[in-house]
N, C-alpha and C positions, 0 to 999 in steps of 0.2 A: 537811878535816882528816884523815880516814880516807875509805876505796877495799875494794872487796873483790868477788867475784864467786858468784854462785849459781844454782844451775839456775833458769832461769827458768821451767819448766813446774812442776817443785815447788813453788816460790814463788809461784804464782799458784793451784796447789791448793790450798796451804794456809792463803793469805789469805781467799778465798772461800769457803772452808770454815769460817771462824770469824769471819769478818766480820758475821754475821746475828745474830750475842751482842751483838754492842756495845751500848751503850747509847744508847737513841732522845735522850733528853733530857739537856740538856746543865747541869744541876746540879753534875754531876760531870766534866767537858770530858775528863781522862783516860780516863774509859769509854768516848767517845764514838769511841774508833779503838781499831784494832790493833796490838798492841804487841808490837814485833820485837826479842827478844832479841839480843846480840850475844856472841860468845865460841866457845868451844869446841863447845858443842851448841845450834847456833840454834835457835830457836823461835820462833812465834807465836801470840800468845793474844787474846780479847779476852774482855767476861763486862760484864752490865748492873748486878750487886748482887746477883740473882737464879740467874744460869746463869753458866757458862763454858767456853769452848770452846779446846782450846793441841794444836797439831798440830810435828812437829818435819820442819825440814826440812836434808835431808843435806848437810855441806861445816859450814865456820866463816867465818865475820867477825871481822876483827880489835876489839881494844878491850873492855868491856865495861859492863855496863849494858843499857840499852833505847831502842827508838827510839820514838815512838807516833805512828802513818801515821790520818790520817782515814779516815774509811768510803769519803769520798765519793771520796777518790785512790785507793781500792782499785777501785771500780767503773770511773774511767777507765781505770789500767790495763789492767784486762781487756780493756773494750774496746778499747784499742792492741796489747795480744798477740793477740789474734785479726783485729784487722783488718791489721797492720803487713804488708805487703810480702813474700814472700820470698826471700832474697837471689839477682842474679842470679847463675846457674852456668854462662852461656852460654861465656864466656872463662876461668872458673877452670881452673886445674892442679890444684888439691886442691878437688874438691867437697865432697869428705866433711868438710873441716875446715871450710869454711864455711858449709855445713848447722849442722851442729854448734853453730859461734858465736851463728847465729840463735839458741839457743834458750837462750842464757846470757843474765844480767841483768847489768850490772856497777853494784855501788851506791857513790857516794859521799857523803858527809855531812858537818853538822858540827852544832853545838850545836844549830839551830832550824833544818835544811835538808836533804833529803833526794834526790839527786838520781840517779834509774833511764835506764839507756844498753842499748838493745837493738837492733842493726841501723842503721837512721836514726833510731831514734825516742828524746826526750832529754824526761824527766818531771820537770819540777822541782816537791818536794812540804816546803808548810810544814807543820812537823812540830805537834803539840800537847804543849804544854810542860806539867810536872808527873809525880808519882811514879805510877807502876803497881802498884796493891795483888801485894802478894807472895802470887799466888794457888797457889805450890807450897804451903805452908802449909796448904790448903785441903785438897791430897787427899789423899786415906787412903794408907798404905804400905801395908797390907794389907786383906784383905776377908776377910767370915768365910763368903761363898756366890757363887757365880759363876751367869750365869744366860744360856742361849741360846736365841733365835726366831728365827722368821724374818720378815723386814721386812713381809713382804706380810701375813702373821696378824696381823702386830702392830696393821697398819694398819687394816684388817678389822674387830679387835675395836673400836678406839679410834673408830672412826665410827660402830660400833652404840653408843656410851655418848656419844657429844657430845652428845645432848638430854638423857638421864639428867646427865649431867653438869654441861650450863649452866645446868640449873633448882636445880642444887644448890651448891654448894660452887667449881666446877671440878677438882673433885678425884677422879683416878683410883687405884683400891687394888691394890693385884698382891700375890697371895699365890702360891709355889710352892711343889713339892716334885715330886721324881723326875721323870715328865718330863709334868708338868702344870703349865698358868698361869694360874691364875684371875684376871681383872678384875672392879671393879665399880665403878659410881655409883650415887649414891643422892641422891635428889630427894625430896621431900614429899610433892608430888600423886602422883608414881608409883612409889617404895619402892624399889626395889633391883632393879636388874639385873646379871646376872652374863653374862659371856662366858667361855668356856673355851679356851685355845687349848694345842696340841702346845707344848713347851720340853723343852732338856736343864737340868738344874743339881747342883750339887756337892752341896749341901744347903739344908735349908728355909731361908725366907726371906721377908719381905714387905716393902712398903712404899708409901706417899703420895705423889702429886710430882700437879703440875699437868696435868691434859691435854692442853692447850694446848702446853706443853713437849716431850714426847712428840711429839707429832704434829709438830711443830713438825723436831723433831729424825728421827725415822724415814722424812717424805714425800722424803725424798732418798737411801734407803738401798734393799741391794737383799740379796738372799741375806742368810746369817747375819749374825746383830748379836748380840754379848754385854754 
């Protein structure tokens, strides 16, 4: 019913990128994929109840609404863009344009069908039927403190508190100001530990969030992270 075309290396960064939020258990079947905005400014999000994760990637799709791709066809894709072929250039007259093609996606679809065209390779993906909680709603328009590390300290401090941390709550505290970031866990048998790490931020600030999460979120990051 509807056709459209998208960078296919964008599209596959940004599924993969947000694909690891979805949701394990399927109470909720709409959580359990990634859910590909369609319109003017694409997007793709997913989020378990807990976290979420929405990366925007450049160009439009026609239509509007959402589409919702399973986990498990994001991970074949992948591996079809990396394994798939690349086009032969032995006889072309325009190489360059067919490099190029290689690395577009063209999606077609319709109410429960999803179907990805890359070179030779034709992905037909049953869609997961149901509403996408409206997770714009969710985030803040504004923030009242900005706040930046770098991935490797981050990572650093959050391994010195996983034992402090499992014995307690799983619960990491970050407290800042100017260009200091305190962590801590706290546990029972062993009370509190604090890690100190370098940061820039706007102004003071603290807060709670799972370890797990963090860590979770930073073991794939590299240089600054705000």
């Amino acid at each position: 019913e509807h056709e459209g075309v998208v960078d296919g290396d964008a599209l596959l960064r940004a599924l993969t990128a947000v694909v690891p939020y979805a949701a394990a258990e399927d109470t909720r079947p709409m959580l359990t994929g990634v859910c590909l905005t369609l319109g003017d400014q694409v997007e793709v999000a997913a989020g378990d109840g807990f976290r979420i994760a929405w990366e925007t990637i450049p160009g439009r799709l026609p239509g509007d609404g959402n589409l919702i791709i399973p986990a498990r066809a994001v991970a074949v894709l992948q591996h079809l863009w990396k394994r798939a072929a690349a086009p032969d250039l032995s006889n072309a007259s325009d190489p360059a344009r067919i490099a190029l093609a290689k690395r577009l996606i063209r999606l077609q679809w319709g109410k429960d069908r999803l179907e990805m065209r890359f070179g030779s390779v034709s992905l037909m993906v049953k869609l997961i039927q149901g509403t996408f909680p409206n997770y714009r709603q969710l985030i803040p328009t504004s923030t009242a403190s900005s706040l930046t590390v770098m991935a490797g300290d981050m990572l650093r401090a959050l391994q010195q508190l996983h034992v402090p941390a499992g014995h307690g709550s799983g619960i990491v505290r970050l407290q800042w100001e100017g260009d200091r970031l305190r962590l801590s866990a706290r546990a029972e048998d062993v009370g509190e530990t604090l890690v100190p790490i370098p940061a820039h931020s706007t102004a003071p600030g603290k807060v709670a969030i799972n370890i797990s999460y963090l860590q979770g979120y930073f073991k794939s990051k590299e240089g600054p992270v705000t």
